[in-house]
C-alpha positions as CSV (number, residue, x, y, z in Angstrom):
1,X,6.8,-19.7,21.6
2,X,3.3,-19.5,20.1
3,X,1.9,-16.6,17.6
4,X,-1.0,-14.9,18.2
5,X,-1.8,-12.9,15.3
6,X,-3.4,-9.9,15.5
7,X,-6.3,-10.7,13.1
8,X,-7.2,-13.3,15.4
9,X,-7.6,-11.1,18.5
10,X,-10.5,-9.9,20.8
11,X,-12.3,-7.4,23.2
12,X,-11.1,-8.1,26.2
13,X,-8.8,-11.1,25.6
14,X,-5.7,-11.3,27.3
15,X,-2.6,-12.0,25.4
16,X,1.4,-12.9,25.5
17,X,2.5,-13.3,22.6
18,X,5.9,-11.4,19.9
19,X,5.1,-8.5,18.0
20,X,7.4,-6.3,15.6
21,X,7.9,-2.6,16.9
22,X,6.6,0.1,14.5
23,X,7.2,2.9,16.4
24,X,7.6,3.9,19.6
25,X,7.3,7.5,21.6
26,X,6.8,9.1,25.3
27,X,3.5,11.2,25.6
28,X,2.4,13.4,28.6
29,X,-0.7,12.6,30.2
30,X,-3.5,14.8,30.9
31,X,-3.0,14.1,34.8
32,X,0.8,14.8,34.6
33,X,3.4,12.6,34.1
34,X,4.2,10.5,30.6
35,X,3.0,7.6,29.3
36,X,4.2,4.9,25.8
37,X,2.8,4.7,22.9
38,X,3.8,2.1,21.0
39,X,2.6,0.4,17.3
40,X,3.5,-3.4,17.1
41,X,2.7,-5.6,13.9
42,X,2.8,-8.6,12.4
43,X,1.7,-10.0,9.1
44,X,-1.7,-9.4,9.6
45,X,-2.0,-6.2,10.8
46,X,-0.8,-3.3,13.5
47,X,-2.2,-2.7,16.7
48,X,-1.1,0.6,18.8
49,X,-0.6,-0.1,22.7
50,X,0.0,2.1,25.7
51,X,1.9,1.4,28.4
52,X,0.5,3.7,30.9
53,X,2.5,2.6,34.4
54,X,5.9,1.0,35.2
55,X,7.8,1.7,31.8
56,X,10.4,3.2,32.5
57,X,13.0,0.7,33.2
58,X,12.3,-1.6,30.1
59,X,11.0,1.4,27.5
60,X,15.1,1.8,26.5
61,X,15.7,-2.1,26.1
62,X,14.3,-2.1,22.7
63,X,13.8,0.3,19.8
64,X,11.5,0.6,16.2
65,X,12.4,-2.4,13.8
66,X,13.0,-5.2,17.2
67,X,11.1,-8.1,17.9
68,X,8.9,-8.0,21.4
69,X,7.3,-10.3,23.5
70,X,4.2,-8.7,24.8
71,X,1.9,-8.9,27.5
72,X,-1.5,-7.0,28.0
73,X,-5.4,-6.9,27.2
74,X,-7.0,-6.4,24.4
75,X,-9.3,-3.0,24.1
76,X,-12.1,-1.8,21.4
77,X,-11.9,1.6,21.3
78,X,-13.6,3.8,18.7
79,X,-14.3,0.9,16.5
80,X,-10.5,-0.1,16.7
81,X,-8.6,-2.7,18.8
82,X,-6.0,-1.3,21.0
83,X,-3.8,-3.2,23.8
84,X,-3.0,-1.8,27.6
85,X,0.3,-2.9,28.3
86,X,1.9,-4.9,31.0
87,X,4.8,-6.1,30.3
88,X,7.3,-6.1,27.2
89,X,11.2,-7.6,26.6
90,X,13.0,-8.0,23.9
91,X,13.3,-11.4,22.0
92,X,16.1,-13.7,21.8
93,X,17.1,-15.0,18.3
94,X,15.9,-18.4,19.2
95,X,12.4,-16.9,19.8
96,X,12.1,-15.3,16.1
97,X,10.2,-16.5,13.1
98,X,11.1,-13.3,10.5
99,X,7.9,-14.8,8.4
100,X,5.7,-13.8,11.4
101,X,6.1,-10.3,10.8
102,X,5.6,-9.1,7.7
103,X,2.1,-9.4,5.4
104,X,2.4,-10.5,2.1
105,X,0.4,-10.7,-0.9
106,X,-2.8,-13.0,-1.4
107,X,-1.3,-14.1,-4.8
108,X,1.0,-16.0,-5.9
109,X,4.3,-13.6,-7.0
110,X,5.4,-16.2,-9.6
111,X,2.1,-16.4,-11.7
112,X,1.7,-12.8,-11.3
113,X,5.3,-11.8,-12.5
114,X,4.5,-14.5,-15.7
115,X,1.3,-13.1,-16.5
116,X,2.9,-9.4,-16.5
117,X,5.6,-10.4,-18.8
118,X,3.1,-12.4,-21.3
119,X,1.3,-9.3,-21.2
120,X,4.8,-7.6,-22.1
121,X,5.8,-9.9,-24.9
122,X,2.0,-8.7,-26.8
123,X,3.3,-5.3,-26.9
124,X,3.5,-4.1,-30.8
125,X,5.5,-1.9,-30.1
126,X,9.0,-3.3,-30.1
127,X,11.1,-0.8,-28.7
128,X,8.8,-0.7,-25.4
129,X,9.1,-4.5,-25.3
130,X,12.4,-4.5,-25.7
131,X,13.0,-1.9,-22.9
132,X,11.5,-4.1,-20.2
133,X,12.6,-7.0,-21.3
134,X,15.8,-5.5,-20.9
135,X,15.0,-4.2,-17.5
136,X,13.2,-7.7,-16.2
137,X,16.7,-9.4,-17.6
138,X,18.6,-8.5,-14.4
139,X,17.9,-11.1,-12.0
140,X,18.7,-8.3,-8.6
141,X,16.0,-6.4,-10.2
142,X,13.6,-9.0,-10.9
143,X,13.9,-10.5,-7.2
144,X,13.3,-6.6,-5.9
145,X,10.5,-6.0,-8.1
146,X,8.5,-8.9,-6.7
147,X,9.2,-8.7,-3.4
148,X,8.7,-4.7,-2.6
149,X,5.8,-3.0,-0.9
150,X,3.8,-0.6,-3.4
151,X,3.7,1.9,0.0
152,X,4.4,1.6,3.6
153,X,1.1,2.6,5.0
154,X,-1.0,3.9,2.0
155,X,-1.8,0.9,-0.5
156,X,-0.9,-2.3,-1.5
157,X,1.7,-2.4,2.2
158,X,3.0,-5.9,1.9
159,X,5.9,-7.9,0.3
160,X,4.2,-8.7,-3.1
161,X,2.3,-5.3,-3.5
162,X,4.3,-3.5,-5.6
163,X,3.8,-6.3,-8.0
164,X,0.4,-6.7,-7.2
165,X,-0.5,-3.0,-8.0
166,X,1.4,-3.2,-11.0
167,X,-0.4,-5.8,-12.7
168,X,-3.7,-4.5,-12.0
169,X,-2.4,-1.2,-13.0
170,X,-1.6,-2.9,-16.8
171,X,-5.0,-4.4,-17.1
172,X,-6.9,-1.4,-16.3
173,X,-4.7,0.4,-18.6
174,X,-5.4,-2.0,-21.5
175,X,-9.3,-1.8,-20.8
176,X,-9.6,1.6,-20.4
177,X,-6.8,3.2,-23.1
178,X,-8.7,0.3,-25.7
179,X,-12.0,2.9,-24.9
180,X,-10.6,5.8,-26.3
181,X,-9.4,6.5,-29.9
182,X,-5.6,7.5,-30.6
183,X,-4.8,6.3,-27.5
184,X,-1.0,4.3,-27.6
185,X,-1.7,1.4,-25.3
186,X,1.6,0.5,-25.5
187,X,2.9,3.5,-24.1
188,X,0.2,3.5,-21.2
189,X,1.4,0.0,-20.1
190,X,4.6,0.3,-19.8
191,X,4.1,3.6,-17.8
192,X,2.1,1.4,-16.1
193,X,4.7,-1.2,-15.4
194,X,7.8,1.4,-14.7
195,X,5.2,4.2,-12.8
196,X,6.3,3.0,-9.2
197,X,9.3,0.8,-10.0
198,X,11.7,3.2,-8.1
199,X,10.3,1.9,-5.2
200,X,12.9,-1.2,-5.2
201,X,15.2,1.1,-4.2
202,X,13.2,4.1,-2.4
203,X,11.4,2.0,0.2
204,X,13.6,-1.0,2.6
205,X,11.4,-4.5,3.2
206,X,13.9,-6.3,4.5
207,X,13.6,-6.2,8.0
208,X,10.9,-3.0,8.4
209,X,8.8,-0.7,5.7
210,X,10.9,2.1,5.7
211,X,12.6,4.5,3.5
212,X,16.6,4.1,2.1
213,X,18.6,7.0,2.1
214,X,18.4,7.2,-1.8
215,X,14.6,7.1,-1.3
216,X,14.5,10.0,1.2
217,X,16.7,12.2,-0.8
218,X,15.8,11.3,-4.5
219,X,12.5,9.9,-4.7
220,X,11.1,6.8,-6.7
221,X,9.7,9.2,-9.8
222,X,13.0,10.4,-10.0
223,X,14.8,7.2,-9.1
224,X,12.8,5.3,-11.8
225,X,12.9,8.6,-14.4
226,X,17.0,8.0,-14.3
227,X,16.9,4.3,-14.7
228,X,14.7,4.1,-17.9
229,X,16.9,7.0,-19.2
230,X,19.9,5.2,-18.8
231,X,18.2,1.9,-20.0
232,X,16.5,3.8,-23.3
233,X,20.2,4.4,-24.1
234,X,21.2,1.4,-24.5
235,X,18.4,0.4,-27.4
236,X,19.5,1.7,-30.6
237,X,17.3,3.7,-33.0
238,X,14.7,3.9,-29.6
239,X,12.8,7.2,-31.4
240,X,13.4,10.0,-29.4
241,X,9.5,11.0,-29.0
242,X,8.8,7.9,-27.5
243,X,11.5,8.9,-24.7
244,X,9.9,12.0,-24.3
245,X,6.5,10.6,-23.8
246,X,7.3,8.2,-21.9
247,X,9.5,9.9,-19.2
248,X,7.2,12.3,-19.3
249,X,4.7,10.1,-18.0
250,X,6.9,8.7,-15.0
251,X,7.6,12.7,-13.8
252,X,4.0,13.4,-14.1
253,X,2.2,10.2,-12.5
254,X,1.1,11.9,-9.3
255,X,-1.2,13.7,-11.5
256,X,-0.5,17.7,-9.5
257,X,2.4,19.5,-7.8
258,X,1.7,19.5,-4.5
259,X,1.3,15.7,-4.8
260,X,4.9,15.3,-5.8
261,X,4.8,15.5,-9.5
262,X,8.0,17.7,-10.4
263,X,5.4,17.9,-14.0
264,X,1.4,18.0,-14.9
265,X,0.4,15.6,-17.2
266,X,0.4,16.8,-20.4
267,X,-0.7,13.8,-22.6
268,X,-4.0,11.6,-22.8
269,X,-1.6,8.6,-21.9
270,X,-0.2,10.3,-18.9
271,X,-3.2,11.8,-17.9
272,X,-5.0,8.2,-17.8
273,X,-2.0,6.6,-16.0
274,X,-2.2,9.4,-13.3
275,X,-6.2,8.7,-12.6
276,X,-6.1,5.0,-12.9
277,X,-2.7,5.0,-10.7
278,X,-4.9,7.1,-7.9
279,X,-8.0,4.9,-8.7
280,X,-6.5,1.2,-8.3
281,X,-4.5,2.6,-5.0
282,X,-7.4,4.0,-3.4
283,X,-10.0,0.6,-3.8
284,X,-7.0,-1.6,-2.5
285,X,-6.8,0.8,0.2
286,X,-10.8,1.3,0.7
287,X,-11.1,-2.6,0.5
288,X,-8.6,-3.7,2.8
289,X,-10.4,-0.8,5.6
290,X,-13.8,-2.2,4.9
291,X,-12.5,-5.4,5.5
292,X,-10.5,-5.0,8.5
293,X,-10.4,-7.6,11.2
294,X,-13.2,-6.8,14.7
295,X,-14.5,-4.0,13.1
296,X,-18.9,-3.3,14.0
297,X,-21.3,-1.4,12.8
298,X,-21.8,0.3,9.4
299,X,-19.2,2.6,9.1
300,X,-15.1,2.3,9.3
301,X,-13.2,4.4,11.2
302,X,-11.0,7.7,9.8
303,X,-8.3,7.4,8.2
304,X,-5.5,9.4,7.1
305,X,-5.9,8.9,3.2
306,X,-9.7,9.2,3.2
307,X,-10.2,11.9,5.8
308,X,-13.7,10.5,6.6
309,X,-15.3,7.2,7.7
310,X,-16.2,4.4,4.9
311,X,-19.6,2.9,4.3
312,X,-18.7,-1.1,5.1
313,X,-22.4,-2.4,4.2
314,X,-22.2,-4.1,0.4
315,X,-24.8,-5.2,-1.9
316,X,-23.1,-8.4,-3.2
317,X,-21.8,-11.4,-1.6
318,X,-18.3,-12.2,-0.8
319,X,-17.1,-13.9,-3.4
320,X,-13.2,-15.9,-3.4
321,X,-10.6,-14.2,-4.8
322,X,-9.5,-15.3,-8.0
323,X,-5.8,-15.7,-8.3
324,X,-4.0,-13.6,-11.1
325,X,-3.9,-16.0,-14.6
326,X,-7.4,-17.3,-14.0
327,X,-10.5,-16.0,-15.6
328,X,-11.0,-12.8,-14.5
329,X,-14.0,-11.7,-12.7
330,X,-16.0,-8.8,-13.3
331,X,-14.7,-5.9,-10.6
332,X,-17.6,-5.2,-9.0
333,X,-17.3,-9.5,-8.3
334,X,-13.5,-9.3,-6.5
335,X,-15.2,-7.1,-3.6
336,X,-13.0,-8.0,-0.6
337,X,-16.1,-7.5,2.2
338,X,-15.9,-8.3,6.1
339,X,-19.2,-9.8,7.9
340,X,-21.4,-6.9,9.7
341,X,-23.2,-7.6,12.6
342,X,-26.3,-6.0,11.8
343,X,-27.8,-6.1,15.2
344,X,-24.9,-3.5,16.3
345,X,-25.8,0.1,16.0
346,X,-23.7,1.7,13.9
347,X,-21.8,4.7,15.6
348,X,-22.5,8.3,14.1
349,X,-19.2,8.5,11.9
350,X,-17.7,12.1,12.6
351,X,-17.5,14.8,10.5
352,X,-14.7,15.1,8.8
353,X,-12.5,18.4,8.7
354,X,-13.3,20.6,5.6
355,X,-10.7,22.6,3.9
356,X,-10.5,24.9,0.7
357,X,-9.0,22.6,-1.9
358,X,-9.3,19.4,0.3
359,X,-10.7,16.3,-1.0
360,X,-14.1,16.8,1.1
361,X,-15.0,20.4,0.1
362,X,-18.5,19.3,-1.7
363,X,-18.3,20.3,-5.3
364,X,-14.1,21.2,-5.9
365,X,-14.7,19.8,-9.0
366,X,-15.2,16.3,-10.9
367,X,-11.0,16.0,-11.0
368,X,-11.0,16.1,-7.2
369,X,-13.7,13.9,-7.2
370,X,-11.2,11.0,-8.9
371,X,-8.0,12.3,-7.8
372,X,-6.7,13.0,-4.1
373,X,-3.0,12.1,-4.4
């Protein structure tokens, strides 16, 4: 059967088409009774239905992670598509196409993975270099690294992103630890290139974003704290200060406490990795909401890592994309925008809730002002 894809849907359009189950749940109406709520995706983005009437005899055929065939119309509502639901069965194998499903990375994973490890073999440092070298040797790993999500919702949430986010993570790190004096920029990168790598193992891509086991108990800082221990061992002479530094950095990436950091940085280099870490996440993220598919006016909608509606009007042109390997392009030039139609009033973005120590309290202080987890 043919794909419709999400990105290409409209107000108002009617549409049958497969979609991946995200989630699915049973609400109460406010009249009485219940109705579904369910979040379908595909590789180009999620759409949340309800299924308000006649459920109840097909809502236990399928579950979270199975492949749907979908009927219903298309809604705007509150700047956001949505979907009223008719009908929905499951698939039959015949009907799937697994590469339908799951959004991937605008670049190309092989000239990104070869730029990192050029970037890797410039070290000076030759215990560093020789510690992921070491790591990127095992070909599992390797094939993991390039393939995982950087999050499930949050940033970077597509096959390819973990890589993605690494690589810009390493450049920024070489630009802005090259600022400051007495800074080891060899030290910062790699933090920069092991900081999430835990998340191989913590998150499953293979048929859903989800969490392992090991990644619900353990955790990728401490996931990816054991592996480089265990790897560091291995390299004789590796100086014992270095292992400090740099484990240190791994445990203390998250930048506070109640963020997840089981330490608070307590070097320059892990104090930079923490803010540039929160910084690259957040303008993915930011990017990829101003530039989401059917939305109007001048303002996104809320979302949960924000907490507040984003400006979408830009002062530059869309420019393309260049691909990792090229010449690079000054930031403020790499601006993922989406077209605004101008002649739409924009609708009065709501306040956002204020709390002591949130985010959005005006003033908290210039480190809240950078960093929000």
């Amino acid at each position: 059967m043919e794909k419709i894809f999400i990105r290409d849907f409209t107000p108002n359009q009617t549409v049958s088409t497969p979609f991946l189950v995200k989630s699915k749940e049973l609400r109460s109406k406010k009249t009485g009774g219940q109705f579904a709520l369910i979040t379908f995706g595909d590789k180009t983005g999620d759409i949340t239905g309800q299924w308000w009437d006649n459920f109840e005899d097909a809502i236990d055929t399928f579950d979270k992670d199975d492949i749907v065939f979908v009927r219903g119309q298309i809604n705007l509502y509150r700047n956001h598509l949505q979907i009223s639901i008719h009908r929905v069965r499951p698939c039959q194998p015949n009907e799937i196409d697994l590469n339908h499903y799951f959004p991937t990375t605008k670049f190309d994973v092989e000239q990104m993975f070869a730029e990192l490890l050029g970037i890797v073999r410039e070290f000076q440092n030759p215990y560093l270099r020789q510690l992921l070298e070491n790591i990127f040797a095992d070909e599992e790993t390797t094939r993991k690294f390039k393939k995982a999500p950087a999050a499930k919702t949050m940033h970077h949430p597509y096959l390819g992103g973990l890589l993605e986010h690494t690589l810009s993570l390493v450049k920024l790190a070489k630009k802005v630890g090259s600022h400051y004096e007495g800074i080891d920029v060899d030290l910062l990168q790699t933090g920069a290139v092991l900081h999430d790598f835990g998340k191989i193992d913590e998150l499953s891509y293979e048929r859903a974003f989800s969490y392992t086991n090991e990644g619900q108990m353990v955790g990728h800082l401490v996931m990816e704290t054991i592996m480089v221990h265990d790897h560091i061992k291995q390299i004789a002479g590796f100086p014992d200060e270095l292992r400090r530094h740099l484990l240190h950095m791994l445990l203390a990436h998250h930048g506070k406490l109640e963020y997840g950091s089981p330490k608070l940085p307590n070097t320059p280099e892990a104090l930079m990795l923490a803010y540039l870490d929160d910084l690259d996440s957040k303008i993915e993220a930011m990017q990829r909401l101003i530039a989401e598919p059917h939305a109007s006016g001048d303002w996104t909608r809320m979302t949960q890592m924000f907490e507040r509606p984003i400006y979408r009007i830009r002062t530059i042109e869309t420019p393309v994309a260049m691909e990792p390997g090229k010449p690079e392009t000054p930031a403020a030039d790499v601006m993922t925008t989406a077209s605004v139609n101008s002649a739409t009033p924009a609708e009065k973005p709501r306040r956002p809730n204020i709390r002591p120590n949130n985010f959005n309290t005006p003033f908290e202080g210039l480190a809240d002002l950078l960093k929000n987890g």
